[in-house]
TIRO-355003 format. One line per field, with one value per residue (C-alpha): residue in one letter; x, y, z. Coordinates in steps of 0.5 Angstrom, whole numbers, plus 500, padded with zeros to 3 digits. Example, Ala and Ser with C-alpha at 12.3 -4.5 7.8 and 13.67 -1.06 7.14 Angstrom:
lumtor (A,S)
c1 (525,527)
c2 (491,498)
c3 (516,514)
end
This chain:
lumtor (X,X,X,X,X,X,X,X,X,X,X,X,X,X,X,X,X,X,X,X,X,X,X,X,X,X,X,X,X,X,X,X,X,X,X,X,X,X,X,X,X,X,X,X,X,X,X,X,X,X,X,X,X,X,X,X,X,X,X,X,X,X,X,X,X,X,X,X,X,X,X,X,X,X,X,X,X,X,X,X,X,X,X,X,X,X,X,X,X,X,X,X,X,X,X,X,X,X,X,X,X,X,X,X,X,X,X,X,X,X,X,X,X,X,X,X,X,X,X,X,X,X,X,X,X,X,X,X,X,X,X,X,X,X,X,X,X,X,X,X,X,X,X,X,X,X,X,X,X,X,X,X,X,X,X,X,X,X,X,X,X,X,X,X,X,X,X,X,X,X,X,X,X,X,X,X,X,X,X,X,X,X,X,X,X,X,X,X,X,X,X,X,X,X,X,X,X,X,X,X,X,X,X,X,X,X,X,X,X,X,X,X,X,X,X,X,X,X,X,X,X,X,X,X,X,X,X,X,X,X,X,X,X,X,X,X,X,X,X,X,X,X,X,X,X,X,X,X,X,X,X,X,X,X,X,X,X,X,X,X,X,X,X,X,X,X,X,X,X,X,X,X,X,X,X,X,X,X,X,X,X,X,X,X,X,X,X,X,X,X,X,X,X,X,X,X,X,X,X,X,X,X,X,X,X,X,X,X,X,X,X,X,X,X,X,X,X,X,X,X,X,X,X,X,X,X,X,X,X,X,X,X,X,X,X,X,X,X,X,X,X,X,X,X,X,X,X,X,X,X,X,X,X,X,X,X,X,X,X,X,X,X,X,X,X,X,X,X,X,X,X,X,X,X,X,X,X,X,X,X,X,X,X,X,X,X,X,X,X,X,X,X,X,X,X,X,X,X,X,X,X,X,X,X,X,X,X,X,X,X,X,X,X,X,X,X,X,X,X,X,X,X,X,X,X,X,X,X,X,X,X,X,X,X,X,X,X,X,X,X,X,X,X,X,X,X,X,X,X,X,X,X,X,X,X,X,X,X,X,X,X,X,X,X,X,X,X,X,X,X,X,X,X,X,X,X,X,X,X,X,X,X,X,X,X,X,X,X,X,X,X,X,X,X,X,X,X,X,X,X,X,X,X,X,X,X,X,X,X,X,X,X,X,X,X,X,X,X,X,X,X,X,X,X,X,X,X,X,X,X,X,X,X,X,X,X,X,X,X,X,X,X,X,X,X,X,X,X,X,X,X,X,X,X,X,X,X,X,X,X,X,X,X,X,X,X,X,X,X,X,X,X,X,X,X,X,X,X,X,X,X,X,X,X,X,X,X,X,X,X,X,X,X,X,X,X,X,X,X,X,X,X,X,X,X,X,X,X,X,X,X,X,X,X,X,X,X,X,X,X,X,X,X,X,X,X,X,X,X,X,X,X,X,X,X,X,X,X,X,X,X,X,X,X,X,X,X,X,X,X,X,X,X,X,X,X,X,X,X,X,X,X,X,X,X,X,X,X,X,X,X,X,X,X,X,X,X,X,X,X,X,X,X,X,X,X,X,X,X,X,X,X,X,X,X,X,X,X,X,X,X,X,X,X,X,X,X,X,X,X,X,X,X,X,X,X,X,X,X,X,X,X,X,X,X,X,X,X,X,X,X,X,X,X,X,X,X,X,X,X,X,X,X,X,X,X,X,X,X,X,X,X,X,X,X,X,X,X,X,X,X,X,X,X,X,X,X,X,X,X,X,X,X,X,X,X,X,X,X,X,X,X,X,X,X,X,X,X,X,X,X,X,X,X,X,X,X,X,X,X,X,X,X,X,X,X,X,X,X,X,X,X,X,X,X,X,X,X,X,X,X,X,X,X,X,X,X,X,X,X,X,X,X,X,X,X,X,X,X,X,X,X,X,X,X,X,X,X)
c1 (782,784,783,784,782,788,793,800,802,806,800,796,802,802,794,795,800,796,792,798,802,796,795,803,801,797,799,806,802,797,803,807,800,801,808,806,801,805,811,813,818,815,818,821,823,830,834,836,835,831,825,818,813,807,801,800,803,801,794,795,799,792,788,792,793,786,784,788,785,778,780,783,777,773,773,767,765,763,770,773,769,771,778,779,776,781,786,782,783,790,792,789,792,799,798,796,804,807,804,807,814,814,811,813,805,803,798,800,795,799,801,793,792,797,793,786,787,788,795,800,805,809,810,815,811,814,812,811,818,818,821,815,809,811,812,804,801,804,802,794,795,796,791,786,789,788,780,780,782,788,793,799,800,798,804,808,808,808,814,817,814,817,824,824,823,828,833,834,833,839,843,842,843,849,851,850,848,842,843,849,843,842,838,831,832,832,827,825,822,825,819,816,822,819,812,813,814,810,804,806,808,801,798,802,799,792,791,797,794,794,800,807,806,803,810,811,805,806,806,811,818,819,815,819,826,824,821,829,832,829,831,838,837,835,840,846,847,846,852,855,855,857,863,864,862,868,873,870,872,879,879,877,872,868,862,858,851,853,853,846,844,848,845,838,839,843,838,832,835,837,829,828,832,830,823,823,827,822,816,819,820,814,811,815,813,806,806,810,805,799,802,802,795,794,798,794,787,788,790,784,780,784,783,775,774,777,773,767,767,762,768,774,781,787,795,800,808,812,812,805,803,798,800,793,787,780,775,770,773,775,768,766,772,770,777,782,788,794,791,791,796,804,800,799,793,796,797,788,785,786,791,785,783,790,792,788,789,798,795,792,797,804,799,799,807,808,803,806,797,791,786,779,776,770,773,771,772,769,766,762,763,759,763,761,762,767,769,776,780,788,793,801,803,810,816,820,824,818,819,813,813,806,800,793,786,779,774,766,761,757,752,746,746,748,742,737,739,738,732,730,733,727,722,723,723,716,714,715,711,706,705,705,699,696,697,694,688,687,687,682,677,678,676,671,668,667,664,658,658,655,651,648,647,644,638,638,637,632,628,629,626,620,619,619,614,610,610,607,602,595,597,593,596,599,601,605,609,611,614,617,620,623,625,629,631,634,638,641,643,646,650,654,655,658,662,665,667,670,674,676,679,683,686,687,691,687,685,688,688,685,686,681,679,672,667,667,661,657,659,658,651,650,652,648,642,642,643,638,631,635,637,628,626,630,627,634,637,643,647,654,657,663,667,667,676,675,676,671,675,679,684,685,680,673,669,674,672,665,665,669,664,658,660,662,655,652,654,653,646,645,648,644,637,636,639,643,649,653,659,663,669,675,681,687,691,697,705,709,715,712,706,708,703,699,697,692,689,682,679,672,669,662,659,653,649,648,650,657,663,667,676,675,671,675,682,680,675,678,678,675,668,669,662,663,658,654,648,650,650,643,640,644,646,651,658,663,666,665,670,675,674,674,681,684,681,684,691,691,689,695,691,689,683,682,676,673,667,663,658,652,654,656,662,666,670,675,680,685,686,691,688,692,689,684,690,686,684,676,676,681,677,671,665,661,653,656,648,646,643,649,645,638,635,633,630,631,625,628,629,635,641,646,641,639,647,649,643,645,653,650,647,653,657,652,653,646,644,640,638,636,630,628,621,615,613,620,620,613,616,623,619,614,620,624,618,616,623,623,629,623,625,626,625,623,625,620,621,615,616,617,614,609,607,609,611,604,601,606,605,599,600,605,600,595,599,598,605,609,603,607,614,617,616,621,618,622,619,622,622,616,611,610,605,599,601,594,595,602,599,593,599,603,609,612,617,617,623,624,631,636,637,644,647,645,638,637,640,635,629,632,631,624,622,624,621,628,630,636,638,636,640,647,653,658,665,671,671,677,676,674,670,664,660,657,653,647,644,638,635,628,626,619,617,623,629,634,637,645)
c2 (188,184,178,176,170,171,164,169,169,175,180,178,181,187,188,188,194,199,195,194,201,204,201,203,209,211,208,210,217,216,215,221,226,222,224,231,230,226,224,217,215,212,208,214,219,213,218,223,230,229,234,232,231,237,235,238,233,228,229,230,223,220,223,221,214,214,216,210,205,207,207,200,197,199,203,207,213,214,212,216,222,221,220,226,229,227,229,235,238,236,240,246,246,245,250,255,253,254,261,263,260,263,270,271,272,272,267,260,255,250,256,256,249,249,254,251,244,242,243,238,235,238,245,245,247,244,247,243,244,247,240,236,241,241,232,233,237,231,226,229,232,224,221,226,224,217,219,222,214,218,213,214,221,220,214,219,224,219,215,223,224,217,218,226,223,216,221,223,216,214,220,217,210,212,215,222,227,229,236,236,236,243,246,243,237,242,240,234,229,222,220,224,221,214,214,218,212,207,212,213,205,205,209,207,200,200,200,195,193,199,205,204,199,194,192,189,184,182,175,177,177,184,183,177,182,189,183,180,187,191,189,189,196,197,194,195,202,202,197,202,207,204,202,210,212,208,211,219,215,214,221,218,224,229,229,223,226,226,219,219,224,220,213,216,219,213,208,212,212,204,204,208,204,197,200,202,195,191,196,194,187,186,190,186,180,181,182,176,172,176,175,167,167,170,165,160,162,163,157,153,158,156,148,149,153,147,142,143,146,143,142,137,141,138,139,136,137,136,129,129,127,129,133,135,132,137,132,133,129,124,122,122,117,113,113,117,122,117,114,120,123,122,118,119,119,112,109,111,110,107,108,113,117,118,119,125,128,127,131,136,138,137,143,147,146,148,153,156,158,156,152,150,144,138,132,125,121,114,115,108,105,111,116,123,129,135,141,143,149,147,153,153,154,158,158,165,164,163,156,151,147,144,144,146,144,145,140,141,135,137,131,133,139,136,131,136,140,134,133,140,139,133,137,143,139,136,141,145,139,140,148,145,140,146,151,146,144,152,153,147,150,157,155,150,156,160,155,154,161,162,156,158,165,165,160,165,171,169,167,174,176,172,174,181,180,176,181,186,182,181,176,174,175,169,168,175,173,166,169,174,169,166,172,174,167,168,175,171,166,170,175,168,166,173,172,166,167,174,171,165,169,174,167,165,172,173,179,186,194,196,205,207,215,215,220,219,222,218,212,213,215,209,205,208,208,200,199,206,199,195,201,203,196,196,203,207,211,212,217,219,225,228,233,240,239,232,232,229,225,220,215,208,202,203,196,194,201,200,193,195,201,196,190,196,200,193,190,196,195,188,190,196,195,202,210,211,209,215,215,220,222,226,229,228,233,232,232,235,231,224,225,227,232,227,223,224,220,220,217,213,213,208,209,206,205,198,192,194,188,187,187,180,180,186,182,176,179,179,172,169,165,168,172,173,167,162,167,172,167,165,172,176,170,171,167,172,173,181,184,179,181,189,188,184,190,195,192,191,198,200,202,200,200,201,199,202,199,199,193,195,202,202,201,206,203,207,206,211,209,212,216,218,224,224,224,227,235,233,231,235,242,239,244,245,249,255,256,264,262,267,271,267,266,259,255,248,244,238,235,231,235,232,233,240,242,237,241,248,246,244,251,255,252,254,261,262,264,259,258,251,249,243,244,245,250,254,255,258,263,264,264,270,273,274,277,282,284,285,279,273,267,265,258,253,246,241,234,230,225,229,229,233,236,233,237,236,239,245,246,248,252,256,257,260,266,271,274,266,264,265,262,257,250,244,237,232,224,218,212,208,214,218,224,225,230,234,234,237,243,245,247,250,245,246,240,233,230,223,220,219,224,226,233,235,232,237,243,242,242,248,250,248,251,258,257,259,254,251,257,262,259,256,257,254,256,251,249,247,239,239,246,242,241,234,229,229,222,221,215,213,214,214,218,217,216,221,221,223)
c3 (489,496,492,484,480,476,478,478,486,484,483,489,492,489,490,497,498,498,504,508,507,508,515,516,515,518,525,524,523,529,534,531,532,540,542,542,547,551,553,551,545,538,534,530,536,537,534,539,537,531,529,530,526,526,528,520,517,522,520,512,513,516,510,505,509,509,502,499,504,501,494,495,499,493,485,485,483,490,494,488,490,497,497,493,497,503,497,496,503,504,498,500,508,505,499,505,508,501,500,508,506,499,501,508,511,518,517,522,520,524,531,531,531,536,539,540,541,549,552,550,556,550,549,543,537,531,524,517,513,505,502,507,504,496,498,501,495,490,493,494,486,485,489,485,478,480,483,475,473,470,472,468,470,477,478,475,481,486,484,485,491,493,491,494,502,499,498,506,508,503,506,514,512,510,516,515,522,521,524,519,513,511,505,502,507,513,518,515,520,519,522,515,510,512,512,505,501,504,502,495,495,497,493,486,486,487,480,478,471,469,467,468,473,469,467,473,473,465,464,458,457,458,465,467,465,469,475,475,474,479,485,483,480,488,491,487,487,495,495,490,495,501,498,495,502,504,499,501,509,506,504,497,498,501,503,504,502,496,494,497,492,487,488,488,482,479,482,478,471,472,473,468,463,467,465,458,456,459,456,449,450,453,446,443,445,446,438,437,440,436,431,433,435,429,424,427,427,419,419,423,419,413,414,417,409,406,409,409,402,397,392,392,394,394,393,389,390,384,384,383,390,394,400,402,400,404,408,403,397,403,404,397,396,402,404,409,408,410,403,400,403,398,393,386,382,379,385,387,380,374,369,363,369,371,364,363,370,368,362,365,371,365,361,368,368,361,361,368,367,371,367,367,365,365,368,369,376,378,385,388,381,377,374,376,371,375,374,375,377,377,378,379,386,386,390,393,386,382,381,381,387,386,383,387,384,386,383,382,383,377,375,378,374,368,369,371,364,360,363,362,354,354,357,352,347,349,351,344,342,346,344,337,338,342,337,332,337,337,331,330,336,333,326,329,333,327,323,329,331,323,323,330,330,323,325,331,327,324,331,333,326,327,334,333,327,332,338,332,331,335,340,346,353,354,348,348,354,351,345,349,353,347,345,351,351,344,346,352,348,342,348,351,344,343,348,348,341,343,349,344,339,345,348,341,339,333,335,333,333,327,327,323,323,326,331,338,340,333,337,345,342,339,344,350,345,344,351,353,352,358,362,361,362,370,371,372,369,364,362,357,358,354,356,351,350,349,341,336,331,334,331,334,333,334,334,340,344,343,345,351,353,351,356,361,361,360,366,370,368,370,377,378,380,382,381,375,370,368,363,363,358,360,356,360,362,356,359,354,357,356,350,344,340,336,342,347,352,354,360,361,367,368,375,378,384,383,389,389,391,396,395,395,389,386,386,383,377,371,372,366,368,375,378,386,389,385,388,383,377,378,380,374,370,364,363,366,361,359,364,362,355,357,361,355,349,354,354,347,346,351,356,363,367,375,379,386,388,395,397,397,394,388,383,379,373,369,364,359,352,348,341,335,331,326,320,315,314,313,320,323,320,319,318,323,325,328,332,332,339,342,348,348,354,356,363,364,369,371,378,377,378,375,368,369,370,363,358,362,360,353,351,355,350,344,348,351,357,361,368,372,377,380,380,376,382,382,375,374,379,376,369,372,375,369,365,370,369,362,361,359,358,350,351,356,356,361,363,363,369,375,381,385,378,371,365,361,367,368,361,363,368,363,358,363,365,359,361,360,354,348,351,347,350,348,353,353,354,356,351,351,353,347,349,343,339,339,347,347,342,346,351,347,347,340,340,345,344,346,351,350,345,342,342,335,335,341,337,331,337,339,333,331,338,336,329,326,320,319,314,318,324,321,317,315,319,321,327,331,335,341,342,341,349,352,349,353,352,357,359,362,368,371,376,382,376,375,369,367)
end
């Protein structure tokens, strides 16, 4: 705080009063303390017969002094705390002497202080006085506001604490005896009335830019005021009261202290009025030039806006000449602004280009309207098309004084939108000659696809004829090959003409009533030999709520469940393919009644995909990797197709995929009702099977859990058991326990036993050879029907085998004709259970 960067000599001065006043106090205070000790004069003991000051107030004059140098040496929080602290003390010692004058107490803190330390040269004991005692707890209540960086409050008790002591000096200075002072001013030392103020000078400018002081170091015009009156607030009072002291002399007046108190008093409100003169035209001032600052930098921010704007800005007086022109239109032009500048457009460009910028500013006038408008303006010799904004620029009276304009340079965009009209007039000529080109293929695809597929009909026919024929090893797999060539080759023709027709938009939904189950059925029965051929299992299961009748397009469902199932197979060269179909569940808030959604899923345990592969499947020819394509073959059209029916039908379709595990397709379509009476109440076998009790043999879960739904749908009782050995022990168990079983339903191919030989192991038990039992073989390996008989196995069924074939077999079993077993009821959509369609499966294959 000793030194500023600030070039105003003025507060460098003032930042150094609390340095020099605190040394001043503290010296003149030290020597007081000394006098009492020994006998020699101070500089304040000159006045003959004058009170002493008290070691008290000696040593509260040397803390405060000292608080006031720690402050000024450095703000922070640890000075602050000390120099408080020096305040902190001083406070309670003289609110300890208040207390003894105010309540009359024995107690003496300066007599025992008097009493302890060591024998002066100087016995008498001075003691503080009332006025000294209140002056010292206002200037250590100061000292603590300024510690809390309460400036202003605490320069306000130390301009009180400074007058209190300046009053007395006021009263000796005009000549007034100090023995003759009485009153709340009896017992001051002079010594104390001197210090007083130097210590709360000291005290009141450590913190000159803030509070009330800060006037005093304004730059501002209120600052330059109070500095000026002041010192003549100071001086002229003083003056004032000599020459009433000289009156009272002449017997003008009494009593000469009076005009001390008097001048105090009038020097503190001309202080006060010097002050708050100066504070208002310091305020005044500074918000002049605020507001100054203010008006330039919106003009400098005007300016810079105008400049570097895209647009031409310009001003015109009402002579129509330009008397501000933005750098922008400058530059364009190639000129400056003293070309521009008291011009009219006359005088700039030639005489059709002004006539029409007349025109348009003489509307504006008329009009007293802003206007908006294209306009022509030559620029390096080509004209350039503008769009123009021009508008009145109204006086105080509401008189035009001028006319402003903001003009767009628009020539680039006109030219890209013409060259837009062009491309879009060749590019709808393009469409046209697409269209036609499509068209062309779509008829000439057509054409070929009859022309190629009938010649390759009959290649198949004659193949099949062959094979049923005697032929020789080699020449069997010859004509195999042509016809696996020939069904390759009819698939990819298939398919290009079914993609040709969906990039082509030829294809629509055509909703039509039709059976649900009747066609998953069919489809998985014609992909059920390509599914036995690669030894894995396929199998569809449809959800018992799920309705039979359904109304939406059927040839584009069943070719989507076909290329779905049929991919699966080709990718799956172990385990099992499933299809699964599922009701969702309806909201009432977003479907309406007559809608209902069902979802498919297609599971496999084929070579599975990576995420790369999934994001780019659906593109059309896209097969991962060139290994797939010679390892699978195919053209990579079927998901594409699927994608593109499924959008057409408004649905979606989801994939998840792991590689090496497998994938999971799925997607929902959107069925309308069966519309006719005859579907939606169609009359179907009500079985009186109610309460029968069957066993299922199979040692694939998922099978033994879709026939135990199927029969639990017809209300039979059935148990399941994967092996040939668990069932000879359930079968015997539930004989021996008076609830046999009524029939029992074997699969052939299961390992350790087969159902042929457990048929045989039934048949020799005398308590399990009459049971029914219903085997059921995969295609391909049909069993002799006198070898089934020897067992005792009634029915043998091949896979896959559809819902209402394995309830006839049921029958059959039972030996309960269908006369006996049905009758004819309406039964409401969606009470009948799964479709089981079982594929083949050898020894190890599960079937779904």
């Amino acid at each position: 705080m000793f030194t500023s960067k600030n070039n105003f000599r003025f507060l460098n001065y003032v930042e150094k009063f609390p340095l020099f006043f605190g040394i001043i106090v503290i010296v003149g205070a030290f020597g007081e303390v000394l006098v009492r000790f020994y006998a020699f004069s101070t500089p304040f003991s000159v006045l003959s017969n004058t009170t002493i000051v008290s070691i008290l107030g000696g040593v509260n004059f040397i803390f405060l002094g000292t608080a006031c140098l720690v402050l000024c040496w450095s703000d922070t929080k640890k000075k602050r705390l000390i120099s408080g602290l020096f305040a902190l003390l001083v406070g309670l010692t003289c609110f300890s002497v208040l207390c003894k004058y105010i309540f009359q107490t024995s107690f003496d803190l300066e007599g025992y202080l008097f009493s302890v330390l060591p024998r002066p040269l100087i016995s008498q004991n001075s003691h503080i006085s009332l006025l000294s005692t209140l002056n010292f707890i206002l200037v250590s209540f100061g000292v603590l506001l300024l510690s809390a960086k309460k400036i202003t409050a605490a320069q306000v008790v130390l301009i009180v604490s400074f007058f209190i002591p300046f009053t007395l000096l006021l009263a000796c200075l005009y000549g007034t005896s100090y023995q003759s002072i009485s009153g709340v001013y009896e017992g001051v030392p002079i010594a104390t009335a001197i210090l007083f103020p130097f210590l709360s000078s000291g005290l009141l400018y450590l913190y000159p830019r803030d509070g009330i002081v800060s006037l005093m170091i304004s730059r501002r015009q209120g600052g330059v005021i109070a500095r000026r009156l002041i010192p003549l607030v100071i001086i002229v009072p003083i003056i004032l009261g000599f020459l009433r002291l000289l009156g009272q002399e002449q017997g003008w007046y009494d009593e000469s202290f009076g005009v001390a108190l008097s001048v105090s008093l009038n020097m503190g409100i001309m202080l006060f009025i010097c002050w708050i003169t100066g504070t208002r035209m310091d305020i005044v001032d500074r918000y002049r030039e605020s507001m100054k600052q203010e008006s330039v930098r919106q003009s400098r921010l005007m300016q810079a806006i105008v400049d570097n704007a895209g647009a031409f800005v310009y001003v015109k007086d009402q002579n129509e000449n330009f008397i501000l022109v933005n750098d922008s239109l400058l530059r364009n032009f190639k000129s400056t602004r003293e070309n521009f500048i008291g011009k009219n457009c006359y005088d700039l460009f030639d005489k059709h280009y002004a006539d029409d910028y007349r025109a348009h500013e003489e509307e504006i006038k008329k009009t007293r309207q802003p206007i908006s408008f294209e306009e022509i303006a030559p620029i390096d010799g080509k004209d350039h098309i503008f769009v123009s904004n021009k508008f009145p620029l109204f006086d105080e009276q509401g008189e035009i004084y001028g006319i402003g304009g903001i003009s767009t340079d628009i020539t680039e965009q006109k030219e890209v939108e013409d060259e837009l009209r062009y491309m879009k007039i060749q590019a709808e000529k393009l469409a046209d000659e697409a269209l036609s080109a499509s068209r062309a293929k779509s008829a000439f695809l057509a054409t070929m696809s009859h022309e190629i597929r009938t010649p390759l009909n009959g290649i198949i026919g004659m193949t099949d004829l062959l094979l049923d024929s005697e032929l020789l090893v080699g020449q069997r797999e010859f004509v195999n090959t042509i016809q696996l060539s020939s069904w390759t080759l009819l698939d990819v023709i298939n398919e290009i003409l079914d993609f040709s027709k969906i990039e082509a938009g030829h294809l629509e939904v055509d909703k039509i009533d039709f059976n649900l189950r009747d066609l998953i059925d069919d489809t998985v029965e014609i992909l059920a030999p390509h599914a036995h051929k690669k030894d894995i299992a396929l199998g569809a299961w449809i959800q018992p709520d799920v309705p039979n009748w359904v109304n939406s397009d059927p040839t584009h469902l069943r070719h989507i469940v076909m290329n779905l199932l049929g991919n699966a197979i080709k990718f799956t060269s172990r385990g099992e393919v499933c299809l699964k179909v599922s009701l969702i569940e309806k909201n009432q808030d977003q479907m309406p009644d007559q809608i209902t959604h069902l979802r498919f899923d297609v599971t496999d345990t084929g070579i599975g995909m990576t995420q790369e592969i999934i994001q780019s499947l659906f593109q059309p020819f896209y097969q991962g990797d060139s290994s797939i394509s010679r390892k699978f073959g195919g053209t990579g059209l079927g998901l594409v197709i699927a994608k593109k029916l499924i959008d057409i039908m408004n649905g979606s379709i989801f994939v998840e995929s792991l590689l090496g595990i497998g994938s999971h397709f799925s997607f929902t379509i959107p069925f309308e009702r069966a519309s006719t009476e005859e579907h939606t109440l169609q009359d179907e076998p009500r079985p009186i099977l109610e309460g029968l009790r069957t066993l299922m043999v199979d040692d694939n879960e998922v099978n033994r859990r879709i026939v135990q739904t199927q029969t639990i749908a017809w209300k039979m009782r059935c148990d399941t058991v994967e092996s040939a050995y668990a069932a000879l022990v359930k079968a015997r168990t539930a004989a021996q326990e008076g609830d046999p079983y009524a029939l029992i339903l074997v699969d052939y191919a299961m390992p350790m036993m087969n159902g042929f030989d457990l048929a045989k192991k039934i048949s020799s038990y005398p308590e399990l050879a009459n049971t029914p039992l219903l085997m059921m073989t995969s295609l391909g390996k049909p069993v002799p029907t006198e070898a089934l008989e020897k067992v005792g196995i009634k029915v043998c069924l091949t896979k896959p085998v559809r819902q209402s074939k394995l309830y006839e077999s049921i029958l059959l079993a039972l030996e309960m004709s269908p006369a006996q077993a049905l009758k004819k009821i309406p039964v409401q959509p969606g009470r009948e259970s799964e479709a089981l369609i079982n594929a083949v499966k050898p020894q190890t294959t599960h079937i779904l």
